[in-house]
N, C-alpha and C positions, 0 to 999 in steps of 0.2 A: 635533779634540779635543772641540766642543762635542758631535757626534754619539755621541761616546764616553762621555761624559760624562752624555747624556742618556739610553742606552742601560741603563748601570748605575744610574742613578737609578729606569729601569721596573723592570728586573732584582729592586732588591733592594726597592720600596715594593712592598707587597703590594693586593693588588685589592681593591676596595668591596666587591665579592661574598666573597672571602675572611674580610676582614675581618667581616661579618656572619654567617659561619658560626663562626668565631673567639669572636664575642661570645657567642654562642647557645650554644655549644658551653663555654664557661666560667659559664655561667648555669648552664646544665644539672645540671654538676659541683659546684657551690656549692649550688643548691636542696637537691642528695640530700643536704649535708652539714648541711646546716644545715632541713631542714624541722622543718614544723610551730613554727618564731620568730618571732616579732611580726607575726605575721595577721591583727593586728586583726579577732579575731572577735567577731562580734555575733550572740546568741539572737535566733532569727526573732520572739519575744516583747518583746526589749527594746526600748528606744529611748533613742536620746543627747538632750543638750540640745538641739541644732539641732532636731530632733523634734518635741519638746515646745514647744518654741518658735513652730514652724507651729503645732501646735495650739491655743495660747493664742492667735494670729492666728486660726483659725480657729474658734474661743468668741467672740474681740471682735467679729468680723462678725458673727456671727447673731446675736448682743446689738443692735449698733448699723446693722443696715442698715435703717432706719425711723427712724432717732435720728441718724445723723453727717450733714452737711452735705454730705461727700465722695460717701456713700450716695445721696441723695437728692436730689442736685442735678448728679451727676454719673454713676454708675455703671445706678441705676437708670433716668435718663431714656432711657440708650442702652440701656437693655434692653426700656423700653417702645417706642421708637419701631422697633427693632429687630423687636420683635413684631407692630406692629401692621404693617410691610412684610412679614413671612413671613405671619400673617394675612390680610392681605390676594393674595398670591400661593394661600394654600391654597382661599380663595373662591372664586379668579377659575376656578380649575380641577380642584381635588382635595377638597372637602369639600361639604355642603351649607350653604346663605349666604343671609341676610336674609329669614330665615323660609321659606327655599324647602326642597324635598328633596334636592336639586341642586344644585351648585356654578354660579353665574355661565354659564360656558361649557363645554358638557357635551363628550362624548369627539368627537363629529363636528366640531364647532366647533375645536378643539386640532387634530384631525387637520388640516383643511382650512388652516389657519393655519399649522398645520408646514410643509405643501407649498405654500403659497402661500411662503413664506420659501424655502425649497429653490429655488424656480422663478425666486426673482427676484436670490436672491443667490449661486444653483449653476447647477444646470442639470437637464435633463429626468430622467434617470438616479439624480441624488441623490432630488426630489421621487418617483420611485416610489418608492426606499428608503423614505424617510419612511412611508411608506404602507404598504408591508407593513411594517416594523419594528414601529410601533406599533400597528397592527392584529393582529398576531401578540401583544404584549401583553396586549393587552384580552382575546385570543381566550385568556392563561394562566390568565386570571381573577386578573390582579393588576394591574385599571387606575385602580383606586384606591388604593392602595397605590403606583405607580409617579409618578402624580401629585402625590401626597404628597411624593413625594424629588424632583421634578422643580422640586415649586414652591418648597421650602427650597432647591435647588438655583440657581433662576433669580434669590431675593433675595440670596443673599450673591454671586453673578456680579455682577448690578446694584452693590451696594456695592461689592466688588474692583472693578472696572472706574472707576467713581465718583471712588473713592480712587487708583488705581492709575495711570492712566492720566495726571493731572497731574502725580501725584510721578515717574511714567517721563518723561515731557517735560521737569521739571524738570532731572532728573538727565543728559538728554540732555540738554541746554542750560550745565550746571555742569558741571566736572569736579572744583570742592569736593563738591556734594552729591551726585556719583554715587561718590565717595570717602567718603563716610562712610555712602550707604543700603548700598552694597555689604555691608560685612560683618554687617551687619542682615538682610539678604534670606538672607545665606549662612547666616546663624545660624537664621532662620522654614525655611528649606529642609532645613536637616541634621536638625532635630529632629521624631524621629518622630510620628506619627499620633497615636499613643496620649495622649503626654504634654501634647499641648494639651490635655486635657481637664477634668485637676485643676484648674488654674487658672482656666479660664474659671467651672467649677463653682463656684469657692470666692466669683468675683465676682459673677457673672448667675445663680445657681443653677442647677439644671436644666431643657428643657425647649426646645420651638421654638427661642426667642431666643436664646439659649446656645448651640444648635446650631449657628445660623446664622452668631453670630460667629464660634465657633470653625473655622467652613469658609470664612469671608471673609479669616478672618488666613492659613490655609494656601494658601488659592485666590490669594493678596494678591498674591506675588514674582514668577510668571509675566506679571501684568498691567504690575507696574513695569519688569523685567529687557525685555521686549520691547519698551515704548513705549522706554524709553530707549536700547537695540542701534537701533531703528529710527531713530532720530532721528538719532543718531551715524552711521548707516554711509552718509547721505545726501553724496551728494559735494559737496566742498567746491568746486567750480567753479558747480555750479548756485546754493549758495548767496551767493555772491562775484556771479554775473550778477543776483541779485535788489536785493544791496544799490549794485550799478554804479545800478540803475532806479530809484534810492530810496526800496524799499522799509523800513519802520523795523521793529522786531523783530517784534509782531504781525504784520504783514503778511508778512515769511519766513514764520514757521512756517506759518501759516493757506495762506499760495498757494504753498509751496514743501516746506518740512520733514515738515508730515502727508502731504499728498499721494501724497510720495515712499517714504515710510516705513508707510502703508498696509497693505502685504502682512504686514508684521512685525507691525503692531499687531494685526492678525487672529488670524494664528499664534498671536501670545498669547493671541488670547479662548478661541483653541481648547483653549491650554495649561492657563487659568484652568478652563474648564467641565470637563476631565478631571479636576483639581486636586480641582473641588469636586463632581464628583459623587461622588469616592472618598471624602471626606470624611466624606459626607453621608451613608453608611452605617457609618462610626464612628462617628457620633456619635449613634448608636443606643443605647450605652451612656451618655448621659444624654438620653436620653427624643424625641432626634429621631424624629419618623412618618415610615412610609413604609417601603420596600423591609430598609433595614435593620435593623428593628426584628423583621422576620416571620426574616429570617436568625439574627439574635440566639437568638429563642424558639427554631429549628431546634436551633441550636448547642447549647443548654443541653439540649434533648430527644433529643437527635444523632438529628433528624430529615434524612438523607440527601439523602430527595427533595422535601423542601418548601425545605431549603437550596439546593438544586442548580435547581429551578425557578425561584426567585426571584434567583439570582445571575446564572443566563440571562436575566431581564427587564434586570438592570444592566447587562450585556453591550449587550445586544439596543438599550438605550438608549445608551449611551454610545456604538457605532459609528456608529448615526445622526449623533448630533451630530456625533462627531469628524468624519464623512464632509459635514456639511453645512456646518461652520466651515472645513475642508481646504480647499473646492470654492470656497468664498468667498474664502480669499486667492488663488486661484489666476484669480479670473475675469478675463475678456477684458476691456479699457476701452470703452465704452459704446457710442463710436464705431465699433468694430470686430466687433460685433453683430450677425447679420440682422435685417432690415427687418422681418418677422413676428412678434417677439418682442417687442415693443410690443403688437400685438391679443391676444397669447397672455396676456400681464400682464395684462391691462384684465380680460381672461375670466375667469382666476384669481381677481382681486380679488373681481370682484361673483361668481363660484361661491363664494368662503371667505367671504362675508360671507351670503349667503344659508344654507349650512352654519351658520353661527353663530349665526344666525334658526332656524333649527332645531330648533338644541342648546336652544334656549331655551327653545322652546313645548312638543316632544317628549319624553315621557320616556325612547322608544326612540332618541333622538341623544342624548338627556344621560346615559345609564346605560348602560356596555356591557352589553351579554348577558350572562349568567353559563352559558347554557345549553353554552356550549363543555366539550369533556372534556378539551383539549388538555395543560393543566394538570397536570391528574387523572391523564392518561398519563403526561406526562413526570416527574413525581414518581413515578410507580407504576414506570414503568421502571428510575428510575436509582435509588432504594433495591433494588429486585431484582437489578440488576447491583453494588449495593455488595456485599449480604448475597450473590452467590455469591461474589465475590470474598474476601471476609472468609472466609469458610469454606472455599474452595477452598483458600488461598495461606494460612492462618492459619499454619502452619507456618514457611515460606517467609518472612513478614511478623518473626515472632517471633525467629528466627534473625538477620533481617537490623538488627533493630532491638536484640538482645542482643549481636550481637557489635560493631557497630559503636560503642557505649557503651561495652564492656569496653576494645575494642583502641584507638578513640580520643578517644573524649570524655571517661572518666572518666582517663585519663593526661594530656593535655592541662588540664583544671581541676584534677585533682590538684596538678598543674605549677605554676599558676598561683594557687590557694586556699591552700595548705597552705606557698608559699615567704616569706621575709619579704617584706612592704609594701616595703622599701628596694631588697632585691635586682629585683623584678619593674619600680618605679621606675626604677632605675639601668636595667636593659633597653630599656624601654620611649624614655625618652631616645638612650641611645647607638643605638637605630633610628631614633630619627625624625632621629639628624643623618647616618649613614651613607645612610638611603635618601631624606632632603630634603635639607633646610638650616639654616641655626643660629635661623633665624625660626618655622621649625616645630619645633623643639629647645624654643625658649624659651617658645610656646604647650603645648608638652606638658608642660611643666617645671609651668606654670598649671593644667591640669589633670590631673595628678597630685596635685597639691597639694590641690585640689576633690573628688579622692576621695576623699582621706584626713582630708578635714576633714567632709563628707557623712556619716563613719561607718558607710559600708556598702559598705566595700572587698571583703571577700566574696564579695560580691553581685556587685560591679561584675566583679571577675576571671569569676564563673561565667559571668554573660550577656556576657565579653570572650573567654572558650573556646566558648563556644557562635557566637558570631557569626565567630568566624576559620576553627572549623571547618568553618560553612554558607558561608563567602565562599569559600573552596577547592574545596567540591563542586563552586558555582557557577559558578567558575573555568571549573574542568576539564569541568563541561557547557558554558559560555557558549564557549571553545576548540573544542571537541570539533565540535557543530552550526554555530557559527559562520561555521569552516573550508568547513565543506561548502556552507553556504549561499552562502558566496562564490567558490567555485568551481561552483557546478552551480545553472543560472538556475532549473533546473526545480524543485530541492530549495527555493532561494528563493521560488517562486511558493506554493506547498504551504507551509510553515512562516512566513512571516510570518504571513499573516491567522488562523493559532491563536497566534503568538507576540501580534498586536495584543490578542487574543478572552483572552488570559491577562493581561494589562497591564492594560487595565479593569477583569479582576475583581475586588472587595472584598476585603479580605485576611480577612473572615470565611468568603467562602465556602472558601478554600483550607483550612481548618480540620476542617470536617466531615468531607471523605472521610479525611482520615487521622487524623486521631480514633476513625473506626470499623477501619481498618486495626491503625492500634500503639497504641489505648488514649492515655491521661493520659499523657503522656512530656515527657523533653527530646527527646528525637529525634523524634517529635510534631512539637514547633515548627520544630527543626533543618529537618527533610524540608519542610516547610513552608515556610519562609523563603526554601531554596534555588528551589523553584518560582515563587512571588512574585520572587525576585530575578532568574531566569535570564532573563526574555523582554529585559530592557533589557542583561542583558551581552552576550545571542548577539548583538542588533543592534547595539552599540558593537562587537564584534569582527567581524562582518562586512564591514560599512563599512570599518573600518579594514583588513582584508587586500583590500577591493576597489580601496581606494584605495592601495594598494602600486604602485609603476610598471611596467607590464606590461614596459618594457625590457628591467627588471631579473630578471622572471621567465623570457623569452623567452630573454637572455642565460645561465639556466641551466638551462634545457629543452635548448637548444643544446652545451650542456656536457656531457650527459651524465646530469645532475641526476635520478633515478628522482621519482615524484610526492610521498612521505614526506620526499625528499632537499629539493625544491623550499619544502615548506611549514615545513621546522623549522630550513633552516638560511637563506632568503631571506625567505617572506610573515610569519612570525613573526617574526624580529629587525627588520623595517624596520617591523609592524607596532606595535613597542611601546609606542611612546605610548599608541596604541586602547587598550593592553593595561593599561595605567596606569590609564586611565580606565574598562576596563571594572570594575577593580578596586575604585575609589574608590566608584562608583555602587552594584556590588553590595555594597559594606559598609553603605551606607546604607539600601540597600531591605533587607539582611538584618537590622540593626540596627532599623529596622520592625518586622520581622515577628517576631521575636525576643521582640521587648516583648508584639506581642500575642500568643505564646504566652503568656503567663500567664496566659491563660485555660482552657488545657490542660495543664497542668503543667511548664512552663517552669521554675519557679519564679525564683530570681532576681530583679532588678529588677524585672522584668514582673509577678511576684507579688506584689510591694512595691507597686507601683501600682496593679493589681487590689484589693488588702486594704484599700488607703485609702481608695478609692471606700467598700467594705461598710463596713469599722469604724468607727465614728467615732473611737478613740483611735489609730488605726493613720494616718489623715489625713495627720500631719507626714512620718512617715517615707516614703507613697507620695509626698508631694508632694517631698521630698528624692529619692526611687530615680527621677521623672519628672526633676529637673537633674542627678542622676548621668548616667542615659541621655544627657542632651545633651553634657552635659563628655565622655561619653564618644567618643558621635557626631563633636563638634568635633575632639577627637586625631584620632581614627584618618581623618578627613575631609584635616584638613589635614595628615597624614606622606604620605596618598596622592596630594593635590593637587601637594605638594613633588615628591613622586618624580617627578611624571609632567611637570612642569615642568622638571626635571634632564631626564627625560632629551628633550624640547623642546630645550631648550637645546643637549644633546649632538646 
């Protein structure tokens, strides 16, 4: 009876999947009925009170930052001492210093010091890296300029790490205070690149110091989130044998908790320094020097190949590190070492300090050459390969980026812009409880409410049609390459180290080539985005079908299962979770990229932000379209954390 009973109980409830086409599907129907009703539109010229509001906050600071107490005893001091640490990093390596023509310690002295670090905290093979990587630098003729981002780069690491590394400890140590940083870390991590920028600007102004906070606070949640995973995942046996010895809390952590949890803390600095080198060419648009700034001028001149050479330096630098912090969590314990590697250190030392002596007296160790053309080529090249491309495919480009707006972008935002505020509301809800929970129901419910009191719901729907369209391309590339990479070691060997070589890139350089491709667009940014987002979804979906149980695969090879049969109806269904997660990520890298197409004709949010930078009466409403973007970020963050937790769970 009860089988029976439970039988007809499946029979006639209908499916979660059902049900959300059901929804969709009655949305759809009501939109066409009811469009163009309470849209809350707003003239790209107006501005609501909220607006106005910033504004008059941002007249009373520049009135009173030299006059309030708050100013001057608080906000300014961290901007002075903030500067005089980025100052003092730009001295030591990337500008000329204390009357000299040359910075402190010139490019041979930096080199020798990289590899002397590679040698003592990698191994032989990174320290050559080191050495051609940044020597191919110098050789672009951007090794001051590279220095520049490296040494903004190395003070707000220093700060993140500083800050980070205690409140990780802490938070591994509490489960109150890793319960309340937690949704603070999630909330510095969902919100995009762009939008830290208004604020810092409205406090520190712009300029060095403001740059560098604003890449300490992003750089920040990698530093905390690892110290405290590390601290946490140390087992609790070792810890229990230290307090048997009576050791008291100091003494764990220091001989038992760091020790053990090492590998993790690394990981982090690794995660921090990618963090903030990305940073640190955003924030080029308030006046940080350095790599990103010659990007910037590129973008604005859609200078191709001066874009594309100096995005290769970012590259060029960022795999070092990543490959020298990599090599550092992973090394052998001290005792387990050859004997030789001791004389080899000693050698090092006094070779990179001798270098350093050098840099100092020489002005051929302290100034690279400039006489290199390498530069000179590689910019002359890849503007030659844009411009035949642009001409060759101009057709081709035109076509592909007209009809894809026709057939899906402007029905989509149509969809979404012209339906009422309430009906896209009601949607937006009854998704996040069908594909979460009632927890992410009742955060969506909070930000729904934040865009309709923001005033630039408009707004928020276009760059909310624009980012679901680019997370679906994304999708179905991150699927598509993924698959195969986890099936064929060889496609894997070949495709990661361009998918790593895309992941460091700055999201300004992805801007340029398709800028000269399809012109000022939405699709512009769209094509953009999904590139920036694709390299972290193929490797979330790889992973996850690699780690699918080969039992279960071998179980349907043996069946009969053809190779298409195998991946769509075994490695994708058991993969799903991945699949959740590759989904959640690429909303947020697209949601990214998205914003800073408004530097391309995105328009939307991203233009809102963009405008308030230039105008001054425009201010409020960018600094409102930079917390839409986040309220917006936070939804769609947390329906996809939800799902993918369901299906965990399932």
């Amino acid at each position: 009876m009860t089988v029976l009973t439970a039988s007809r109980a499946a029979f006639t409830r209908p499916g979660r999947g059902r049900l959300i086409v059901a929804v969709v599907g009655v949305f759809v129907v009501l939109a066409a009925i009811l469009r163009g009703t309470h849209t809350l539109s707003l003239v790209p010229s107006d501005t609501t009170a909220l607006h106005r509001w910033f504004n008059e906050v941002n007249r009373w600071v520049s009135s009173n930052r030299n006059e309030s107490p708050l100013f001057l005893y608080f906000f300014n001091e961290i901007r002075a001492f903030v500067g005089s640490l980025t100052t003092f990093f730009q001295d030591l390596i990337a500008q000329p210093s204390y009357g000299r023509p040359v910075p402190i310690i010139g490019w041979l002295g930096v080199v020798a010091i990289l590899t002397l670090l590679a040698l003592v905290f990698a191994n032989l093979r990174v320290a050559l890296l080191v050495v051609a990587g940044f020597s191919f630098i110098g050789l672009q003729g951007l090794w001051e300029e590279s220095m520049q981002t490296l040494a903004l780069t190395l003070s707000a690491v220093f700060l993140a790490l500083l800050i980070g590394i205690p409140l990780g400890i802490w938070a591994g140590l509490s489960d109150r205070v890793h319960a309340v940083l937690s949704p603070v870390l999630d909330f510095l991590q969902t919100m995009p690149t762009f939008v830290y920028l208004a604020p810092f600007t409205l406090l520190f102004l712009i300029g060095p110091a403001s740059a560098t906070l604003v890449t300490l606070v992003y750089a920040l949640p990698p530093a905390v989130r690892y110290t405290a995973h590390g601290i946490r995942s140390v087992p609790r046996a070792s810890v229990e044998a230290s307090e048997s010895l009576g050791a008291n809390g100091f003494q764990r952590l220091v001989g038992v908790l760091l020790p053990m949890s090492m590998r993790t803390v690394v990981l982090g600095l690794n995660q921090t320094i990618m963090a903030a080198l990305s940073m640190a060419t955003v924030a080029a648009l308030i006046d940080a020097p350095g790599l990103g700034k010659t990007i910037l001028k590129a973008l604005q001149t859609l200078d191709v190949g001066t874009s594309f050479n100096a995005g290769l330096a970012i590259v060029v630098m960022a795999i070092v590190l990543d490959r020298l912090t990599t090599a550092a969590s992973r090394r052998a314990p001290v005792q387990q070492q050859p004997r030789w590697r001791r004389p080899l250190l000693i050698g090092a030392g006094l070779a990179a300090l001798f270098c350093v002596y050098l840099s100092r007296t020489y002005v051929w160790a302290a100034e690279f050459s400039t006489g290199s053309t390498i530069g000179d080529d590689i910019a002359r090249l890849s503007s030659t390969f844009s411009d035949w491309v642009t001409s060759t495919f101009s057709d081709l480009t035109g076509w592909l980026k007209d009809t894809t707006t026709a057939l899906l972008l402007d029905p989509l935002q149509t969809l979404l812009v012209e339906s009422p505020w309430w009906l896209v509301a009601a949607l937006l809800l009854a998704l996040a409880f069908l594909l979460g929970n009632l927890q992410a129901t009742v955060v969506t419910a909070f930000c729904v409410a934040g865009l309709v009191l923001s005033g630039l719901w408009q707004d928020s729907m276009t760059t909310l049609a624009a980012t679901l369209l680019a997370t679906a391309a994304t999708l179905l590339l991150g699927v598509a390459v993924g698959v195969w990479m986890a099936r064929s070691p060889r496609a894997d060997l070949i495709i990661r180290p361009v998918l790593d070589a895309l992941q460091v890139m700055p999201p300004f350089v992805y801007l340029v080539p398709f800028l000269a491709l399809f012109a000022a667009s939405r699709f512009t940014a769209i094509l953009a985005a999904v590139l920036y987002a694709a390299p972290v979804v193929i490797k979330i979906v790889a992973d996850g079908i690699v780690a699918v149980s080969p039992t279960a695969v071998e179980a349907a090879i043996a069946s009969g299962s053809s190779t298409w049969q195998t991946i769509w109806k075994v490695q994708l269904p058991m993969a799903r979770p991945a699949l959740v997660l590759a989904a959640n990520q690429g909303i947020c890298y697209v949601l990214a990229m998205i914003v800073v197409g408004g530097l391309v004709g995105a328009g939307a949010l991203g233009y809102d932000v963009v405008a308030g930078f230039s105008q001054g009466e425009l201010f409020g409403k960018g600094l409102t379209a930079g917390l839409a973007i986040v309220v917006l970020g936070i939804m769609l963050n947390r329906i996809t954390q939800a799902a993918a937790e369901r299906r965990r769970n399932a």
